[in-house]
C-alpha positions in Angstrom: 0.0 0.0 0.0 1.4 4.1 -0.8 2.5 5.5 2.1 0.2 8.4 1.6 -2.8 6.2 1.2 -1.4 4.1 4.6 -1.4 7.7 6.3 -4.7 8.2 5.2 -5.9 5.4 6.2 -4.5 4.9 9.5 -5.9 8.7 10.3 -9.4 7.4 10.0 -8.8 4.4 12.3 -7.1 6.8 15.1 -10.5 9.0 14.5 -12.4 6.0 15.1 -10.7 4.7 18.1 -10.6 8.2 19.8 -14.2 9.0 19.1 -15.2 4.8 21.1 -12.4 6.5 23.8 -14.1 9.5 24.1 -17.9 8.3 24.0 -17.2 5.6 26.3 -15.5 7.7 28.8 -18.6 10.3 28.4 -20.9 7.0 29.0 -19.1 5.6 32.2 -18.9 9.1 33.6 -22.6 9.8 33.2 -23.3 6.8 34.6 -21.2 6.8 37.7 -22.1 11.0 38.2 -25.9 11.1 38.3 -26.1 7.2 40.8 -28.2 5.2 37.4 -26.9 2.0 38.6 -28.9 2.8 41.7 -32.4 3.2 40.5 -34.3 0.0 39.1 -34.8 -0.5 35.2 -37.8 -0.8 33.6 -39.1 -4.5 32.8 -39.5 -4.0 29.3 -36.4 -1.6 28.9 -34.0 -2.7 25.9 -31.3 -4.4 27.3 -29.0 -2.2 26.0 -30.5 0.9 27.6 -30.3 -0.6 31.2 -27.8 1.3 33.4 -25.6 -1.9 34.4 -25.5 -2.7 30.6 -24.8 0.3 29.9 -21.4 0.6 32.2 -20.6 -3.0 31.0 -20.7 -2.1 27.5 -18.8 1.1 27.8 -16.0 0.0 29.5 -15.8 -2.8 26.5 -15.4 0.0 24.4 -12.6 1.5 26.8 -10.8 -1.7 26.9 -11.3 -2.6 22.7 -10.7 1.4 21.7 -7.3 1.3 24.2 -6.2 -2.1 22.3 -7.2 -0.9 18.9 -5.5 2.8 19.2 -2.0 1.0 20.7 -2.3 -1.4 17.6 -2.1 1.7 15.3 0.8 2.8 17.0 2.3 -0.7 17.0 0.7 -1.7 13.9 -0.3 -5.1 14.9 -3.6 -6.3 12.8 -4.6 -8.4 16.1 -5.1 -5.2 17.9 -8.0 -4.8 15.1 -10.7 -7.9 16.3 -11.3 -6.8 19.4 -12.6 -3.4 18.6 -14.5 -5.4 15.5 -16.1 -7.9 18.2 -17.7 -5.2 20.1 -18.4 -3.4 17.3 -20.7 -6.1 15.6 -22.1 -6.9 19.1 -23.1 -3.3 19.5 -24.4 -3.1 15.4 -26.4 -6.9 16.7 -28.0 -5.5 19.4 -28.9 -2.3 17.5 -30.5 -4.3 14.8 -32.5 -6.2 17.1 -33.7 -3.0 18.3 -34.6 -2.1 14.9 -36.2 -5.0 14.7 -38.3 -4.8 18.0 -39.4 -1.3 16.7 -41.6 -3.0 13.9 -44.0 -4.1 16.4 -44.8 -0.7 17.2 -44.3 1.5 14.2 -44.4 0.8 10.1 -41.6 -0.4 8.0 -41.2 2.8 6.3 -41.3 4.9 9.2 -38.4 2.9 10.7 -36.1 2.3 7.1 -36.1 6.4 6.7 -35.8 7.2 10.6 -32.1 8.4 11.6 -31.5 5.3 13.7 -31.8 3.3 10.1 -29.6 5.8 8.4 -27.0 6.0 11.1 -27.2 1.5 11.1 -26.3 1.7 7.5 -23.8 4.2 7.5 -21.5 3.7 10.4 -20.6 0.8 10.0 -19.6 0.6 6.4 -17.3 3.5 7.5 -16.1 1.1 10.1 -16.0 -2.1 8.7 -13.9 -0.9 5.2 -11.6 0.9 7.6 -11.0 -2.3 9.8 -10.5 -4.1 6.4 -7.9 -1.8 5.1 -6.0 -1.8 8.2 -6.0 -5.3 8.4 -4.1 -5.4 5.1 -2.1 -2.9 5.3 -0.7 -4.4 8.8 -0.6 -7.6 7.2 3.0 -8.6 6.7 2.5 -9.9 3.0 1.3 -6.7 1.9 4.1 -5.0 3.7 6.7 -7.2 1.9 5.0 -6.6 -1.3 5.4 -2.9 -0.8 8.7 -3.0 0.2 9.7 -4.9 -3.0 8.1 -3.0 -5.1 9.6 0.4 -3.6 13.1 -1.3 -4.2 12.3 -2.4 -7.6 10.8 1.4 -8.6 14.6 3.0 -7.1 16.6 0.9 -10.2 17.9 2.9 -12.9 16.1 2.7 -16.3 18.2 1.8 -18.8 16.8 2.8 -22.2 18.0 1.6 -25.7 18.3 3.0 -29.1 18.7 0.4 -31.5 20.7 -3.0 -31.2 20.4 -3.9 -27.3 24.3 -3.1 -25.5 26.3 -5.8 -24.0 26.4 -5.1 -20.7 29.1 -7.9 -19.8 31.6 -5.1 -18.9 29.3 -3.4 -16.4 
């Protein structure tokens, strides 16, 4: 992979594993601040919107965004599947919610709400990030780079005619 494109690349996964940093922090905070794990959840409360849940999930997110952001500055590709574990169980339990919401409202109403929009988008963003990383840490692709960087710095020899012996060189 270009260096520049490896930059690029590798800028967007820092974004991504400052923003789970940063949100998860905000979570845990808000949490632990206002006393939620005190009061009592509802019965029919999402799962995921339960205060002990809640703390559980967003110190995941601590734990996976602290191993994926020192695996971009180690580049090690394992850093990369634990951030993409919690990442599809979070996008799981977000299309079960989806789901769940059917009962209650019409199909069109939840395909063109935000919550949809924001299902679709994120995690493409996400996913073809991880994906690129993953290959660009691999060691293959860095051998492959490397060789082909060595084989672009030869001189170009070119020829006008009859080709040269080039025994004496």
């Amino acid at each position: 992979m270009e260096r520049p494109l490896r930059r690029y690349v590798k800028a967007h996964g820092y974004a991504i594993a400052v923003s789970a940093l940063f949100f998860g922090c905000i979570f845990v905070a808000s949490i632990l601040n206002e006393d939620q794990l005190s009061r009592s959840a509802s019965e029919y409360a999402f799962f995921r919107s339960r205060p002990l849940e809640q703390l559980i999930f967003s110190i995941a997110w601590i734990a996976a965004g602290l191993i994926f952001l020192l695996g971009l500055i180690c580049e090690r590709k394992e850093a990369i599947f634990p951030f993409a574990t919690i990442f599809l169980v979070e996008w799981s339990l977000v299309l079960v919610q989806l789901v769940s919401k059917l009962e209650h409202r019409d199909l069109v109403e939840v395909v063109l709400s935000a919550e949809a929009a924001v299902f679709l988008l994120v995690p493409l963003y996400v996913g073809y990030t991880l994906v690129i990383l993953y290959r660009a840490f691999d060691s293959q692709y860095k051998d492959e780079a490397v060789e082909d960087i060595e084989q672009a710095r030869r001189p170009v020899k070119f020829f006008f005619g009859e080709d040269p012996d080039d025994t004496y060189s």
